[in-house]
C-alpha positions in Angstrom: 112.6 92.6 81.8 110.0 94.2 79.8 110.3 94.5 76.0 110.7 98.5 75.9 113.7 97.8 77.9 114.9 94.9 76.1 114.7 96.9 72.8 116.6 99.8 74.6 119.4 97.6 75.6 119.3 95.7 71.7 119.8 99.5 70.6 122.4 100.2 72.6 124.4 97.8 72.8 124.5 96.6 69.1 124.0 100.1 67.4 127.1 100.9 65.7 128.8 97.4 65.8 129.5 94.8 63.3 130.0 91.7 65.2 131.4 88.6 63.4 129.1 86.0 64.9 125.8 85.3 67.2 128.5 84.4 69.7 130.5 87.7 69.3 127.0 89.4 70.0 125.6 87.3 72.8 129.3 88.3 74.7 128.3 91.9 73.9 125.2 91.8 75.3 126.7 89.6 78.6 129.1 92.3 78.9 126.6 95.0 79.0 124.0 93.3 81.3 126.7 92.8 84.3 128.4 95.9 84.1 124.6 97.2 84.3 124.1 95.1 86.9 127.1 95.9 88.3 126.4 99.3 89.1 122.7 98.6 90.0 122.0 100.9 93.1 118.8 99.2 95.8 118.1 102.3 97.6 117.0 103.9 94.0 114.8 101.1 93.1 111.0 101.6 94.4 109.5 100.4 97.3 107.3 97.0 96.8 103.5 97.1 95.6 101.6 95.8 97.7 
């Protein structure tokens, strides 16, 4: 994952929250990335590079 897109998901997962603890945070951001992943579709990713 690329930094632009690691700041994006930083901003939105955490924007708005207070969590308690790193831990707290770290589940939010585990939460986020599966259901992302989750709903990941393969026939809208590109084709390989060659």
């Amino acid at each position: 994952m690329d930094r632009i897109r690691v700041a994006a998901l930083r901003y939105y997962t955490l924007n708005g929250t207070d969590h308690r603890s790193h831990d707290e945070q770290n589940a939010a951001i585990g939460a986020y990335v599966r259901w992302r992943n989750a709903r990941t579709d393969p026939r809208r990713t590109s084709p390989p590079v060659r």
